[in-house]
N, C-alpha and C positions, 0 to 999 in steps of 0.2 A: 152476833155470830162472830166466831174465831176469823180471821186470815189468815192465808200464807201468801207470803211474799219471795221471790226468786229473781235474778236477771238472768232474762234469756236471751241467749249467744245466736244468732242466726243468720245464715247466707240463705239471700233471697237474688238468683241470679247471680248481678256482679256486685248487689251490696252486701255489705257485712253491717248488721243489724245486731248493737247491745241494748236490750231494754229493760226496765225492771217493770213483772206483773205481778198484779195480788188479784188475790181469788179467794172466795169462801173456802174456807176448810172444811166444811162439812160437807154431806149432800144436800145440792139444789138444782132447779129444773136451768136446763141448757140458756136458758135467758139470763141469767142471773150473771154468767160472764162476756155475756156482750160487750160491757162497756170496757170491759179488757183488751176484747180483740179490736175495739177501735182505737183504744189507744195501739195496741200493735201497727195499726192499720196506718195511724196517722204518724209512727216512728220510719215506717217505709217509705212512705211519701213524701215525707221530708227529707230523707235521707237522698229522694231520686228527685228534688227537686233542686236538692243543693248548688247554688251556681248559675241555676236556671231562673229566666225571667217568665212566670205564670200570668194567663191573661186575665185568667178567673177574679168575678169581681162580684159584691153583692152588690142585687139590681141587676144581671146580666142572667136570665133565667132559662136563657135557649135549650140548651141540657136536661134541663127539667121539664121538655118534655118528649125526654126519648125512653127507650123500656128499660125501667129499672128494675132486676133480678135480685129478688130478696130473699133468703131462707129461710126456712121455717122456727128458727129460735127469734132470728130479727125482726119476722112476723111476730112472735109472742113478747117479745118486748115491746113493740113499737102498738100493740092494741092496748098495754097497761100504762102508755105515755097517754095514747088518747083516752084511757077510760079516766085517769088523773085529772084532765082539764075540765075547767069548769062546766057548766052545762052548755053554755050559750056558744063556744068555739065548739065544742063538743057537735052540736047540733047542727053548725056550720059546717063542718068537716065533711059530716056524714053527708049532708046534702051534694059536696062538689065530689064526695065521691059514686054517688049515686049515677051523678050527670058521667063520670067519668065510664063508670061501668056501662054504662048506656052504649056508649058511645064506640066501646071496643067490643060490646057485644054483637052490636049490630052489623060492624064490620069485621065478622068472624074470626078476630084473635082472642078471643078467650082463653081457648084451645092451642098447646104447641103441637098437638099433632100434624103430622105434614107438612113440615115446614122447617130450615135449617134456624138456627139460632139467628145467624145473620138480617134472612130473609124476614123473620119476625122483628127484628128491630128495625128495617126499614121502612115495613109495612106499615107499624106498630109509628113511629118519627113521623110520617105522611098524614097520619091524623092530626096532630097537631095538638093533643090532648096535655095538657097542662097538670102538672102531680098534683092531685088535691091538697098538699101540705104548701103547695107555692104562693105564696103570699107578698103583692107588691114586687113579684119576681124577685123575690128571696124567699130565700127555703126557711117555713116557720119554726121548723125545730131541728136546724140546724146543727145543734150539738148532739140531736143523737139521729142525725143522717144517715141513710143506709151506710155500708163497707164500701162498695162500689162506686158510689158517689163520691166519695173521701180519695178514689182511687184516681177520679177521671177531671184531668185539669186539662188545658192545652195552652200552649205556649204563641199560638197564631193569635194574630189581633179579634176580639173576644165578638166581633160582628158576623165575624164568617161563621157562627155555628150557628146559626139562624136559616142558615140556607140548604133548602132539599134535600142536595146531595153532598151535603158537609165539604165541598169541596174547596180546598187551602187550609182544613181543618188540618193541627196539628196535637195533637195528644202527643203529651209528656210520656212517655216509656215508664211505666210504673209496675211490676210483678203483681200479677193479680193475685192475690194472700186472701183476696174475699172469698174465693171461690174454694177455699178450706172449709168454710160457713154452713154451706149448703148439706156436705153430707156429713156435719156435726152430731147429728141424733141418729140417724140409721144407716149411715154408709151411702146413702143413696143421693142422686144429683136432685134435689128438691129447691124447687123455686117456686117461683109467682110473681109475677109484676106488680109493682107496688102498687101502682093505681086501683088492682085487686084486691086491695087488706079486708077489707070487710065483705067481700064476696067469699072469699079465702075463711074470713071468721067462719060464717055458717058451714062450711065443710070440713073445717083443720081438725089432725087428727085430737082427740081429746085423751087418748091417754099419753102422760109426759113422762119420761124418764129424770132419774134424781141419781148423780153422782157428785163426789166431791169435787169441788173445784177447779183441785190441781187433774184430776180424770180426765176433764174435758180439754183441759190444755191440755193435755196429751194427744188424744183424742183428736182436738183441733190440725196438731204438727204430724199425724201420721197421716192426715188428709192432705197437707200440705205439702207432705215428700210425694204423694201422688201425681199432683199436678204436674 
């Protein structure tokens, strides 16, 4: 399939962000440019870490496990990474996802009804539920990590995020650009915790929309003059 390629000029806050993306030039389903916007994702972050000492280290896994907010194209990429791996990770995944969903079901976050964003990630952090992709407390498929995760570093010595109430936690100041992601396919603020991918499978919508490439970049940046 054809590409196009373009550099895109953009202020995000107070950075000024040059990147160059390529994208299918035909039409294809909203996953297909994921791996664009994490490179976007990871041109921001870099750009706002510039100068800055990050504590983040692999092996340091505390992060991973608080509510991670994925969207719905990241969901469809991220079930075509696991349907790719071989059987036997394959068959392990599903099981600690399994335990995972258990485990947020029964302590009623399933569901974001009634409850502020906030108050779901604290409640959501007090379980203690570990991403099923965490491995060895390093994240196993790290290079195609949610948006979010890519987002969230902290510059505090990397022990304090293990604690309760995150408290001396320090997060690096990063424009959140993930949050473009979300209402990529229908306008709408669409998420799910990642710990949910496969709960999420049995209900996701199944019909996908197919635009060109360069659509969904667009598409993407009118979501992100939203924010």
């Amino acid at each position: 399939m054809a590409h196009s390629t373009a550099t895109l000029r953009l202020t995000v806050g107070d950075l000024r962000i040059v990147h160059p993306i390529t994208v299918p030039s035909g039409p294809v389903e909203a996953a297909e440019v994921v791996p664009t916007l994490q490179g976007l994702v990871n041109a921001v972050v870099g750009a706002a870490a510039a100068g800055k000492t990050v504590s983040c280290r692999k092996g340091c896994g505390a992060c991973c496990r608080q509510l991670v907010p994925v969207s719905r194209s990241e969901g469809e990429r991220l079930l075509r990474i696991v349907e790719a791996m071989p059987e036997e990770r394959r068959e392990a995944l599903q099981v600690r996802f399994a335990a995972a969903e258990a485990v947020i079901e029964a302590a009623g976050l399933g569901q974001r009804e009634g409850r502020n964003d906030r108050e779901l990630s604290a409640a959501y952090f007090a379980l203690g539920v570990p991403c099923p992709f965490l491995e060895d407390e390093s994240c196993s498929i790290h290079l195609e990590r949610p948006l979010i995760c890519r987002e969230y570093l902290v510059t505090s010595p990397a022990e304090l995020c293990a604690g309760p109430a995150q408290e001396g936690v320090t997060p690096l100041p990063v424009p959140k650009v993930s949050l473009a992601a979300r209402g990529l396919q229908d306008d709408a603020d669409d998420w799910f915790p990642l710990a949910l991918l496969m709960a999420w499978r049995r209900t996701r919508p199944r019909k996908t929309a197919r635009h060109p490439g360069p659509e969904w970049m667009q598409r993407f940046l009118r979501q992100l003059g939203r924010k």
